[in-house]
mmCIF file of the N, C-alpha and C atoms, coordinates in Angstrom:
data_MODEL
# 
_entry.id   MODEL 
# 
loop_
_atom_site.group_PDB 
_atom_site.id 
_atom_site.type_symbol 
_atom_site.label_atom_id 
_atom_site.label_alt_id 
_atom_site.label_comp_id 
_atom_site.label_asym_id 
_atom_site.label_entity_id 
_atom_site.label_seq_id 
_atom_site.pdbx_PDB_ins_code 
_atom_site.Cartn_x 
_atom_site.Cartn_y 
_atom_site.Cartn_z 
_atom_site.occupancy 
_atom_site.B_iso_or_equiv 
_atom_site.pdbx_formal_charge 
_atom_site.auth_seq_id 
_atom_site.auth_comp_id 
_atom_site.auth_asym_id 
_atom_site.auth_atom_id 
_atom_site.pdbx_PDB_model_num 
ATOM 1   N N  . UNK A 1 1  ? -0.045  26.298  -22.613 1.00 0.00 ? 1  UNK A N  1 
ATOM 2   C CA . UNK A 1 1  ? -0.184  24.953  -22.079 1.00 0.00 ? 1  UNK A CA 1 
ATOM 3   C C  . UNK A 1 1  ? 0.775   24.769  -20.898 1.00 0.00 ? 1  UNK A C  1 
ATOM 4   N N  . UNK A 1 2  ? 0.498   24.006  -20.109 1.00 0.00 ? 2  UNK A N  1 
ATOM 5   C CA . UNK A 1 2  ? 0.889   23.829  -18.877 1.00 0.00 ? 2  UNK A CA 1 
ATOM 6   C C  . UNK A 1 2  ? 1.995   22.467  -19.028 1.00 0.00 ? 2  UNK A C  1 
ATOM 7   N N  . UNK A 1 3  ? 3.150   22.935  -18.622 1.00 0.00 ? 3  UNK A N  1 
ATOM 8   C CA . UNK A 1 3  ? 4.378   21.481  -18.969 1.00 0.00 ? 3  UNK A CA 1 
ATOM 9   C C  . UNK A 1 3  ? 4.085   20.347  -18.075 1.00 0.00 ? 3  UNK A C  1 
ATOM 10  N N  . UNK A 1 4  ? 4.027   19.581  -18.509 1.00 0.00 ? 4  UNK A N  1 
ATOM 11  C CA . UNK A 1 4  ? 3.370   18.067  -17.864 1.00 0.00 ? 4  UNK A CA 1 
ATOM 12  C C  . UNK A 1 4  ? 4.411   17.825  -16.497 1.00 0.00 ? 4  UNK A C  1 
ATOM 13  N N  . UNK A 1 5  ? 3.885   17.093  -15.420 1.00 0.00 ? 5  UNK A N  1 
ATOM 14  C CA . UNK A 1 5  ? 4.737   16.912  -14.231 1.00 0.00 ? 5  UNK A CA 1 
ATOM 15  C C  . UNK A 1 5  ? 5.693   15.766  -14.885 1.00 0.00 ? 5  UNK A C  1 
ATOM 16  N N  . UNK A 1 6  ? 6.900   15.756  -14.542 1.00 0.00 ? 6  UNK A N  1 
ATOM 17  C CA . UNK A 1 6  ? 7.855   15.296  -14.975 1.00 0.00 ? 6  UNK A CA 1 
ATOM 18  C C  . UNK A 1 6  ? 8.111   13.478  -14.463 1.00 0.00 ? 6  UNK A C  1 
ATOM 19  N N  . UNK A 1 7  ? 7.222   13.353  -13.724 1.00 0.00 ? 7  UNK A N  1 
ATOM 20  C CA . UNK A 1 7  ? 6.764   12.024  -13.392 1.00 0.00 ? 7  UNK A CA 1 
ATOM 21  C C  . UNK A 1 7  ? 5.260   11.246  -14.095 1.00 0.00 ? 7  UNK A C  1 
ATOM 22  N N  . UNK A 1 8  ? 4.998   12.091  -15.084 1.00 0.00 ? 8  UNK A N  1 
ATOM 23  C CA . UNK A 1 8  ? 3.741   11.843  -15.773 1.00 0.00 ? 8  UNK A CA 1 
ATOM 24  C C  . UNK A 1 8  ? 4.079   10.982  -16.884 1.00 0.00 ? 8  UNK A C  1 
ATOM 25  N N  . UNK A 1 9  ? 3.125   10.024  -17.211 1.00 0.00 ? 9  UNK A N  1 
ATOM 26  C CA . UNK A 1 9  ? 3.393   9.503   -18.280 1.00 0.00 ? 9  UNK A CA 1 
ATOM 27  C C  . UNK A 1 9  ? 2.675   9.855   -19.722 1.00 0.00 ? 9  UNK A C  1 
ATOM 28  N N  . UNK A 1 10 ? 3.110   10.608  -20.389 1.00 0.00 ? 10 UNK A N  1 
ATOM 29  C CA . UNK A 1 10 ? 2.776   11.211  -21.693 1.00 0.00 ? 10 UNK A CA 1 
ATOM 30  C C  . UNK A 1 10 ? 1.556   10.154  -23.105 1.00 0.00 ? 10 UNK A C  1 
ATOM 31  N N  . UNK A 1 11 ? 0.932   11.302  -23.311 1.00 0.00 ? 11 UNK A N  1 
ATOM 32  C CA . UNK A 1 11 ? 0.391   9.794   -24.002 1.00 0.00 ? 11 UNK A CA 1 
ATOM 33  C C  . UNK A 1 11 ? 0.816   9.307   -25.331 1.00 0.00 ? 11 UNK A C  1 
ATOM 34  N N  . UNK A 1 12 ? 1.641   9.896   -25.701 1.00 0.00 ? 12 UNK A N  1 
ATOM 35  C CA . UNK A 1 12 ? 2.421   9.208   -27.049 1.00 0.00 ? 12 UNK A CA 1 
ATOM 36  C C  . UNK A 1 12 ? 3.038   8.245   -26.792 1.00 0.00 ? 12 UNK A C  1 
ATOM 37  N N  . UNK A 1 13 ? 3.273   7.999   -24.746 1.00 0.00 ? 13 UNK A N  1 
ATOM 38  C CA . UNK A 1 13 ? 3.900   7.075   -25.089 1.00 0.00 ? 13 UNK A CA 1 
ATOM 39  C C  . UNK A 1 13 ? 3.034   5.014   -25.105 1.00 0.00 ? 13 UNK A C  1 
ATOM 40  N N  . UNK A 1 14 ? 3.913   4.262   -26.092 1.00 0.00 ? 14 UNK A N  1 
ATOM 41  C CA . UNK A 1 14 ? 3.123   3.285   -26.339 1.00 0.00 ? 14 UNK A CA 1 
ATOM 42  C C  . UNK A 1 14 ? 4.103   1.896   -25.976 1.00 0.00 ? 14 UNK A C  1 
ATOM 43  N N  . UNK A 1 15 ? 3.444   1.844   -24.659 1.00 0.00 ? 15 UNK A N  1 
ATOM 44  C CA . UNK A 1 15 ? 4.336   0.661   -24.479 1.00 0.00 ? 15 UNK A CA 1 
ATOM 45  C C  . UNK A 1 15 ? 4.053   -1.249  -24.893 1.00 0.00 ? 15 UNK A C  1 
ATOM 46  N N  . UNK A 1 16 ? 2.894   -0.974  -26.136 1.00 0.00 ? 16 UNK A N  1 
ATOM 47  C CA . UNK A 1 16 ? 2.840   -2.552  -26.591 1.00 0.00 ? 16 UNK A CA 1 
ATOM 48  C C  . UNK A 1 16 ? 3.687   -2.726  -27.538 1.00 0.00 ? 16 UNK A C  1 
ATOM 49  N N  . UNK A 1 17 ? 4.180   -1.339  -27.842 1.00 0.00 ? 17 UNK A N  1 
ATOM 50  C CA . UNK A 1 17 ? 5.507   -2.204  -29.022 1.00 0.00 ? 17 UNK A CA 1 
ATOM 51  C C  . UNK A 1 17 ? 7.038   -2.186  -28.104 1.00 0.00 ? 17 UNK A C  1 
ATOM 52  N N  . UNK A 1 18 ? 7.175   -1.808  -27.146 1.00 0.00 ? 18 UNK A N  1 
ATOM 53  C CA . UNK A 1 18 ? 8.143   -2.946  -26.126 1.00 0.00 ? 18 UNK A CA 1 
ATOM 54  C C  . UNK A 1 18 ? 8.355   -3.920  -26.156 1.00 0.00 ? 18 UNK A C  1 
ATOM 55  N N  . UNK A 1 19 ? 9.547   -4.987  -26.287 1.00 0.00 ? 19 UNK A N  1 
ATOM 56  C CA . UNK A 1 19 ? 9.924   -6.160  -26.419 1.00 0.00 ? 19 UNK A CA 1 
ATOM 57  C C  . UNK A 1 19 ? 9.815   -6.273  -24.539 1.00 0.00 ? 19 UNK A C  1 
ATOM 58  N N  . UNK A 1 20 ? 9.533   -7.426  -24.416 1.00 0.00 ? 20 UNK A N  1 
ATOM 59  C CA . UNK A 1 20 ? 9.599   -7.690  -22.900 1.00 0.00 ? 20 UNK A CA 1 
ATOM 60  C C  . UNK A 1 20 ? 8.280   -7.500  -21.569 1.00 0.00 ? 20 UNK A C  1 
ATOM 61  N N  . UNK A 1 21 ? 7.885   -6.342  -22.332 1.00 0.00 ? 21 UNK A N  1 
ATOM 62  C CA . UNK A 1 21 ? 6.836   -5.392  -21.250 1.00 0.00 ? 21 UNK A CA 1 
ATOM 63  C C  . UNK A 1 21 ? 5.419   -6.691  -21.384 1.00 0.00 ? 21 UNK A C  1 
ATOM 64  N N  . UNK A 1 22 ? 5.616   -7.029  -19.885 1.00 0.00 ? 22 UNK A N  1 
ATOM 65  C CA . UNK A 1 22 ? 4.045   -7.564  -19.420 1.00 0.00 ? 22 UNK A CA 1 
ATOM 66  C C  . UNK A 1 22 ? 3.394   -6.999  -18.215 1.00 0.00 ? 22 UNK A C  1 
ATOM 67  N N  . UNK A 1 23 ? 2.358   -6.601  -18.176 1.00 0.00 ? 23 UNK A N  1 
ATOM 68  C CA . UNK A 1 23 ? 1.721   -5.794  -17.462 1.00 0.00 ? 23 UNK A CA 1 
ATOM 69  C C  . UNK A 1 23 ? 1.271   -6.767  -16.396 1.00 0.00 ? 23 UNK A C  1 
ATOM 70  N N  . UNK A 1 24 ? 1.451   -6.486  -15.118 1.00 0.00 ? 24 UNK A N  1 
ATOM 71  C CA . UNK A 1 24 ? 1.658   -7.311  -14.043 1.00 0.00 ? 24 UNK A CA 1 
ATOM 72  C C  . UNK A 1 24 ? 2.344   -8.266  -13.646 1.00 0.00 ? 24 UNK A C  1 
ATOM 73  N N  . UNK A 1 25 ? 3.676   -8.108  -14.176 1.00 0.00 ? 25 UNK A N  1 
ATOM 74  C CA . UNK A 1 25 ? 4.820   -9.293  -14.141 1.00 0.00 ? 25 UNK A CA 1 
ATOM 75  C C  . UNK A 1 25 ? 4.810   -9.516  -12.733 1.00 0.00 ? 25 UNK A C  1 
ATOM 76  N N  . UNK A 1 26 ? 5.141   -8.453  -11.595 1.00 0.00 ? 26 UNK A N  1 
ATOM 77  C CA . UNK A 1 26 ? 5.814   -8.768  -10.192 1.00 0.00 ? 26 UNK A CA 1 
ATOM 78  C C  . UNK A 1 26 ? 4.309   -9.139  -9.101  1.00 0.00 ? 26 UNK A C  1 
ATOM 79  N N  . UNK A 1 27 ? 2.995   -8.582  -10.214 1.00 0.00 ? 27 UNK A N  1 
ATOM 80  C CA . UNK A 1 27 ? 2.019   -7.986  -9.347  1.00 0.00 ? 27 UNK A CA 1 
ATOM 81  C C  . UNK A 1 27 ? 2.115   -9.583  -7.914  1.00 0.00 ? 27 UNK A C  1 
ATOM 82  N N  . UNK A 1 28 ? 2.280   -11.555 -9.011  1.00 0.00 ? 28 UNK A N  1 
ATOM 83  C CA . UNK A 1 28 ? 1.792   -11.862 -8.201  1.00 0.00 ? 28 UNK A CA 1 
ATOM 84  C C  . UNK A 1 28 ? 2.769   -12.662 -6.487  1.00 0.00 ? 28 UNK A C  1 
ATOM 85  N N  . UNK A 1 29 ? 3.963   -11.646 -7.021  1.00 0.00 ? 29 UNK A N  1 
ATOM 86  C CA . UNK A 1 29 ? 5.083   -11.575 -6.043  1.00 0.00 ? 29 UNK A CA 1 
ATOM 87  C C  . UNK A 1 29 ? 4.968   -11.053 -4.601  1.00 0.00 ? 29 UNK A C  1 
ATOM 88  N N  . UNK A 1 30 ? 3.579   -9.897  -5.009  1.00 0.00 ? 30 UNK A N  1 
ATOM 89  C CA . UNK A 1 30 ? 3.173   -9.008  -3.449  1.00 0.00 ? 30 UNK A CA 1 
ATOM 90  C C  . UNK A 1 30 ? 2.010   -9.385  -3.465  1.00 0.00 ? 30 UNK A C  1 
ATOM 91  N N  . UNK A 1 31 ? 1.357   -10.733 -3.626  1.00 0.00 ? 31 UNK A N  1 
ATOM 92  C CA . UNK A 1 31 ? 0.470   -10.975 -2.704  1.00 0.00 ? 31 UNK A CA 1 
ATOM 93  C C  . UNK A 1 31 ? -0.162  -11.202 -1.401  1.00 0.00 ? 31 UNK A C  1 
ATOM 94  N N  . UNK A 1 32 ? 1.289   -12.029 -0.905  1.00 0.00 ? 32 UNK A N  1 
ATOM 95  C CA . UNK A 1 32 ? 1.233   -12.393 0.289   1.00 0.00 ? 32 UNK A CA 1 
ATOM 96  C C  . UNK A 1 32 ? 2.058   -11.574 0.964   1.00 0.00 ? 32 UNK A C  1 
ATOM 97  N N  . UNK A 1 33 ? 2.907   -10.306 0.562   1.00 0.00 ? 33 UNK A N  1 
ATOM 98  C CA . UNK A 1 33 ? 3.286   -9.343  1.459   1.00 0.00 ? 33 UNK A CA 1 
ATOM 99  C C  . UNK A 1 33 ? 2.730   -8.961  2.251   1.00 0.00 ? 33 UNK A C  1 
ATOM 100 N N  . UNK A 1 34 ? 3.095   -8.597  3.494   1.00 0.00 ? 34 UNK A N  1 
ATOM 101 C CA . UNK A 1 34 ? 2.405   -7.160  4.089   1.00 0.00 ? 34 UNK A CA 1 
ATOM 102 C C  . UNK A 1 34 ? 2.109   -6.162  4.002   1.00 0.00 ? 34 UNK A C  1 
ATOM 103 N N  . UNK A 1 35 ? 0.816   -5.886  4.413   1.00 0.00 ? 35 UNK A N  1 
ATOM 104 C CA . UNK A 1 35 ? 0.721   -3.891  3.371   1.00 0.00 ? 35 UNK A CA 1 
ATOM 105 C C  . UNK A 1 35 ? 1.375   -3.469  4.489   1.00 0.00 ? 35 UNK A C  1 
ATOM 106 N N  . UNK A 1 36 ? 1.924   -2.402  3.772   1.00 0.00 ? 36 UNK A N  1 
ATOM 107 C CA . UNK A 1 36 ? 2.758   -1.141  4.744   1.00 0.00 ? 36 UNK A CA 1 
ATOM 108 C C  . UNK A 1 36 ? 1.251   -0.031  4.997   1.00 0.00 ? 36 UNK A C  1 
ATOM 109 N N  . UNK A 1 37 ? 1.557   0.402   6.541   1.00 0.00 ? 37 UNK A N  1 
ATOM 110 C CA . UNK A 1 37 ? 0.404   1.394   6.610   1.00 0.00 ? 37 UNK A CA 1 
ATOM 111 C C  . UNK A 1 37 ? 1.129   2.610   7.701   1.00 0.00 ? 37 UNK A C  1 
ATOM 112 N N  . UNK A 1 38 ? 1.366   3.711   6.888   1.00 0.00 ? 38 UNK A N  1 
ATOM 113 C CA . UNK A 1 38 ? 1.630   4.750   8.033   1.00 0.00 ? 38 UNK A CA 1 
ATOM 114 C C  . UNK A 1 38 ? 1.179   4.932   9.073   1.00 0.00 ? 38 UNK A C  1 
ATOM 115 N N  . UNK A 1 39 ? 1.754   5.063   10.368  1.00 0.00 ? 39 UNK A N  1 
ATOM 116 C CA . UNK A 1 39 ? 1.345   5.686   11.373  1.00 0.00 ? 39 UNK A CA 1 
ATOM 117 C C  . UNK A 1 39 ? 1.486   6.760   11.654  1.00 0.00 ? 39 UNK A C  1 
ATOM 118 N N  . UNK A 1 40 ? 0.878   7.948   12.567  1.00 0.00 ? 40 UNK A N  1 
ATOM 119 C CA . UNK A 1 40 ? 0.854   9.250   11.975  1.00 0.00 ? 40 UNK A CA 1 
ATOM 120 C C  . UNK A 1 40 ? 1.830   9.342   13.763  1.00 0.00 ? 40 UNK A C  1 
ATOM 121 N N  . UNK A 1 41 ? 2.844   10.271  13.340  1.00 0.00 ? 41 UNK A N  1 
ATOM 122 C CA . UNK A 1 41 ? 4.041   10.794  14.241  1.00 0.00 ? 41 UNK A CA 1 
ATOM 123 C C  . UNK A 1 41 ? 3.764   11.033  15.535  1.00 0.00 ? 41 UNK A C  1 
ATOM 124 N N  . UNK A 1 42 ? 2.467   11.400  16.109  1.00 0.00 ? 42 UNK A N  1 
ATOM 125 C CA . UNK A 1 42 ? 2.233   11.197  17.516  1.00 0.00 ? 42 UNK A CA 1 
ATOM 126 C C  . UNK A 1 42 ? 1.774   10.088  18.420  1.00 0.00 ? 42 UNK A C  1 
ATOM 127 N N  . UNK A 1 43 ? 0.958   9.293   17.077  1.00 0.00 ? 43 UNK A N  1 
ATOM 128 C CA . UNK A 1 43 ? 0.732   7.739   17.528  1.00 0.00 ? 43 UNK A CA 1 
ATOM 129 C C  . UNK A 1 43 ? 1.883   6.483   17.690  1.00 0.00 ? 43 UNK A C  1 
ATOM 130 N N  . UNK A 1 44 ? 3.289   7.231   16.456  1.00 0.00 ? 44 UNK A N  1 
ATOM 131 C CA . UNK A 1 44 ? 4.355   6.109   16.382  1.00 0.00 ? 44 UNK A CA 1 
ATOM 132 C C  . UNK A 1 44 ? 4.962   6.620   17.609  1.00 0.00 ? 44 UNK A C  1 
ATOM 133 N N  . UNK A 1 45 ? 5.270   7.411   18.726  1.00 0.00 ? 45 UNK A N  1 
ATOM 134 C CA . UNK A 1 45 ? 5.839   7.696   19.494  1.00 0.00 ? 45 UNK A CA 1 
ATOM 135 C C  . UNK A 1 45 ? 4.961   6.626   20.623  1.00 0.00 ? 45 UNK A C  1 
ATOM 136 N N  . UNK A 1 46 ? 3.736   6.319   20.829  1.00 0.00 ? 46 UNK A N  1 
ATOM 137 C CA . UNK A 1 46 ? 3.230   5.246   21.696  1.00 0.00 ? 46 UNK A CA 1 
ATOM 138 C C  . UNK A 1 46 ? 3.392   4.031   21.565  1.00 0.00 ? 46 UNK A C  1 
ATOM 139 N N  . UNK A 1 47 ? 3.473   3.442   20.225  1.00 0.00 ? 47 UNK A N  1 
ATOM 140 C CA . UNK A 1 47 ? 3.665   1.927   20.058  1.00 0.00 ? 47 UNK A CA 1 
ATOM 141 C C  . UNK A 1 47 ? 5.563   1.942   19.298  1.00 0.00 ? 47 UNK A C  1 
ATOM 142 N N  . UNK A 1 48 ? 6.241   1.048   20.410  1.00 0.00 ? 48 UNK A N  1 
ATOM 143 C CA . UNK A 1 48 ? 7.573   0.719   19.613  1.00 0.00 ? 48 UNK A CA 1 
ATOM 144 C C  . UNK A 1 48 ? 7.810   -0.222  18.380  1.00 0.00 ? 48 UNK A C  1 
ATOM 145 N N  . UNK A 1 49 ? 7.236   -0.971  18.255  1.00 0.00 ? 49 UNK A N  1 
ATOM 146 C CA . UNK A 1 49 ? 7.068   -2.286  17.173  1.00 0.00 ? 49 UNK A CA 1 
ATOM 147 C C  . UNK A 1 49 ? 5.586   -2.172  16.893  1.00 0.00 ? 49 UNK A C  1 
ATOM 148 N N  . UNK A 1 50 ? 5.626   -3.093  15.415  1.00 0.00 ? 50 UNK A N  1 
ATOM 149 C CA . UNK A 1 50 ? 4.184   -3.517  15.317  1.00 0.00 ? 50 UNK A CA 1 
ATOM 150 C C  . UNK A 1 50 ? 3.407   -4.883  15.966  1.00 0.00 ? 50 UNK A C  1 
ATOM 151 N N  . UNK A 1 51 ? 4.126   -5.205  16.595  1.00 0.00 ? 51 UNK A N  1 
ATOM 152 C CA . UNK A 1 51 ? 3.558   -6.253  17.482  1.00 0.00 ? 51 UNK A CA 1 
ATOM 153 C C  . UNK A 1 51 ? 2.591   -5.362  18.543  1.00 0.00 ? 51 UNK A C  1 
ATOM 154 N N  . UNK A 1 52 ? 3.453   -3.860  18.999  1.00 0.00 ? 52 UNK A N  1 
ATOM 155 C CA . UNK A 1 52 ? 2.366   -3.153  20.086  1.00 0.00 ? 52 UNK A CA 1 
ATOM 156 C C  . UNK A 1 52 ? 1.508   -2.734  19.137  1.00 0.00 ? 52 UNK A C  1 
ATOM 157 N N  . UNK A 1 53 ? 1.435   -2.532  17.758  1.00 0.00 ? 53 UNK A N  1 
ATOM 158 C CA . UNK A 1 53 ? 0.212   -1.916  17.350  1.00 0.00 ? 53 UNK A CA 1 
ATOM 159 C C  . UNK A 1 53 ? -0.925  -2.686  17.006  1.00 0.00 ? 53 UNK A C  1 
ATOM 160 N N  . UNK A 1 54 ? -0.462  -3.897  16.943  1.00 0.00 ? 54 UNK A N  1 
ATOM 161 C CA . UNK A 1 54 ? -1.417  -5.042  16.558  1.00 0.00 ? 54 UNK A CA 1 
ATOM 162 C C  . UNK A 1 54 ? -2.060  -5.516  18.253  1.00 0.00 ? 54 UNK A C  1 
ATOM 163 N N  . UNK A 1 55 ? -1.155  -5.625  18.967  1.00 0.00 ? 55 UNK A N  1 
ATOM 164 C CA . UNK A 1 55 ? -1.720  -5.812  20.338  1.00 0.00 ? 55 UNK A CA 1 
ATOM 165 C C  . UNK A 1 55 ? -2.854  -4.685  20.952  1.00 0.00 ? 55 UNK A C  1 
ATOM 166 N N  . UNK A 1 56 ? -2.803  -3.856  20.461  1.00 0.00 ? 56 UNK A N  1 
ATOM 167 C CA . UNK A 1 56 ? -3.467  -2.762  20.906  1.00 0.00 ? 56 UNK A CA 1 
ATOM 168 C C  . UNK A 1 56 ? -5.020  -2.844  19.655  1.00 0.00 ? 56 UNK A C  1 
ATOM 169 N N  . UNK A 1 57 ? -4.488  -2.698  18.909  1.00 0.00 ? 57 UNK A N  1 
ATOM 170 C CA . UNK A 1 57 ? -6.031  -3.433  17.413  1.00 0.00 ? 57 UNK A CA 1 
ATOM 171 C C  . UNK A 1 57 ? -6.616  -4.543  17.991  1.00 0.00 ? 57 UNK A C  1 
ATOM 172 N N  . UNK A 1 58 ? -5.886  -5.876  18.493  1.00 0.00 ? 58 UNK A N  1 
ATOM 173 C CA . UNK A 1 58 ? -6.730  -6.316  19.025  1.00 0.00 ? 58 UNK A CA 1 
ATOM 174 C C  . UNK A 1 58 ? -7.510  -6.317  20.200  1.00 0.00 ? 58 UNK A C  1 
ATOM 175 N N  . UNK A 1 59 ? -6.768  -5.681  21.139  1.00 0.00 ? 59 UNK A N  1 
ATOM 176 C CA . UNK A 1 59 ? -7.605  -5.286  22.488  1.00 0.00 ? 59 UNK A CA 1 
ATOM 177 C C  . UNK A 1 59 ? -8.644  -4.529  21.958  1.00 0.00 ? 59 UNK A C  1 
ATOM 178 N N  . UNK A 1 60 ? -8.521  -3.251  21.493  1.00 0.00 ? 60 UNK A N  1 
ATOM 179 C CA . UNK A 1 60 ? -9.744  -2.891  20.710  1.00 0.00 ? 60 UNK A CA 1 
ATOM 180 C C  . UNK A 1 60 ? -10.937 -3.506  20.061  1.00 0.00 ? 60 UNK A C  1 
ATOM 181 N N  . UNK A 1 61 ? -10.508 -4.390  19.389  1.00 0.00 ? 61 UNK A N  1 
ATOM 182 C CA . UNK A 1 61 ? -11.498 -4.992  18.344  1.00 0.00 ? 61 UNK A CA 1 
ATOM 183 C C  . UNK A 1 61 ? -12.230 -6.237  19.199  1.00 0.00 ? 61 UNK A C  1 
ATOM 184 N N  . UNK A 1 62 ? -11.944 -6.374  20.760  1.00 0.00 ? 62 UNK A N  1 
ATOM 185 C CA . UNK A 1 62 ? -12.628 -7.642  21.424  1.00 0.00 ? 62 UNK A CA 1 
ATOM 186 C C  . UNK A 1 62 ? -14.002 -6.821  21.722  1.00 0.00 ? 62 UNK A C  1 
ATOM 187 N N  . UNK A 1 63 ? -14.062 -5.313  22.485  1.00 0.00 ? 63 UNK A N  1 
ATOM 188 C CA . UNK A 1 63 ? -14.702 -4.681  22.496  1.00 0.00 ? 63 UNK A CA 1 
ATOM 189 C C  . UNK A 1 63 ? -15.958 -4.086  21.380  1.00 0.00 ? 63 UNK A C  1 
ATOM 190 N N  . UNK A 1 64 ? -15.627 -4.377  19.951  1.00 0.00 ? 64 UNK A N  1 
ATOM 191 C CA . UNK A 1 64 ? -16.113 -3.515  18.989  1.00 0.00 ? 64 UNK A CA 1 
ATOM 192 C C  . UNK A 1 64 ? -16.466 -4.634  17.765  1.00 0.00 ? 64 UNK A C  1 
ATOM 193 N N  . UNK A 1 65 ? -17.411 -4.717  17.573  1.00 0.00 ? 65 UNK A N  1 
ATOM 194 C CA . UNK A 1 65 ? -18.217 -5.812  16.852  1.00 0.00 ? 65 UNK A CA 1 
ATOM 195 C C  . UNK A 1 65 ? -17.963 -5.231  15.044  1.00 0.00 ? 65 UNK A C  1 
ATOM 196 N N  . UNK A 1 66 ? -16.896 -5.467  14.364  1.00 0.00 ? 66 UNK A N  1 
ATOM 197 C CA . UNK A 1 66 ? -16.203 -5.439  13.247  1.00 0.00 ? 66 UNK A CA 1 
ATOM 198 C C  . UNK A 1 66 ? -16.145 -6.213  12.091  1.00 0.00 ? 66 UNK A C  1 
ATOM 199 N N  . UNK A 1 67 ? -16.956 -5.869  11.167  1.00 0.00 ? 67 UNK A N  1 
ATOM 200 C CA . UNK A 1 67 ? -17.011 -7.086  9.930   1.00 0.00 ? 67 UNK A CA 1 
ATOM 201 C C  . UNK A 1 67 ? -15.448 -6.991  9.395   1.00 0.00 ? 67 UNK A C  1 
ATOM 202 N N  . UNK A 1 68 ? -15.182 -7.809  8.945   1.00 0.00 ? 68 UNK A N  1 
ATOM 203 C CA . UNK A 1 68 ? -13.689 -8.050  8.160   1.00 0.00 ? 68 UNK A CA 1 
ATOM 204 C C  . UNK A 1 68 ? -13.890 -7.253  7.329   1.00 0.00 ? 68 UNK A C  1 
ATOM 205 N N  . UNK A 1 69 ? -12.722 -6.848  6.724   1.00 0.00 ? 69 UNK A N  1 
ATOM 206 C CA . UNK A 1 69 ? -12.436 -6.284  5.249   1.00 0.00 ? 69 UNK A CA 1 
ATOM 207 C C  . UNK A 1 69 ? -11.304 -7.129  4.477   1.00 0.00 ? 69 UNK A C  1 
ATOM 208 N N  . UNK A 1 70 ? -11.573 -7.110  3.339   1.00 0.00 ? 70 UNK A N  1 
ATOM 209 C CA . UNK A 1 70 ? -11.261 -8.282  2.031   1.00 0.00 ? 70 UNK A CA 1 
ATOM 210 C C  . UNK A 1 70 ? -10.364 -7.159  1.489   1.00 0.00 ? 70 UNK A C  1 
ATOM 211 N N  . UNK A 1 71 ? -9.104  -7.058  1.193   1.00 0.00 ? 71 UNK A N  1 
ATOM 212 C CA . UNK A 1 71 ? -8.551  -6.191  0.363   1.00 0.00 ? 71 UNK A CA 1 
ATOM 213 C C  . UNK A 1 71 ? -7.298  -5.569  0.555   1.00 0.00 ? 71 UNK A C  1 
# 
């Protein structure tokens, strides 16, 4: 058998008999965050801030007829 990755969560383990544990306590804390989205290392060298990357999405997107995405 193959030793489980050490960041895995095992299945013996049972976390409803935890005192405390509610499953989505913080979830509704990052709603209105910002998603974080990588930029890939030759593109972050063109835009300094995300104000240029958003300026540049939208110059793009006046051009390019784009349904929204929900999510």
């Amino acid at each position: 058998m193959v030793d489980p990755d050490p960041g895995d969560m095992l299945p013996e383990y049972d976390f409803t008999q935890m005192k405390g544990v509610v499953r989505g306590k913080y979830a509704s804390k990052t709603k209105n965050h910002p998603r974080l989205i990588r930029i890939a290392d030759d593109l972050s060298d063109l835009f300094p801030d995300d104000e240029a990357v958003n300026a540049a999405l939208r110059d793009y997107l006046k051009g390019h007829a784009v349904e929204a995405h929900s999510g």
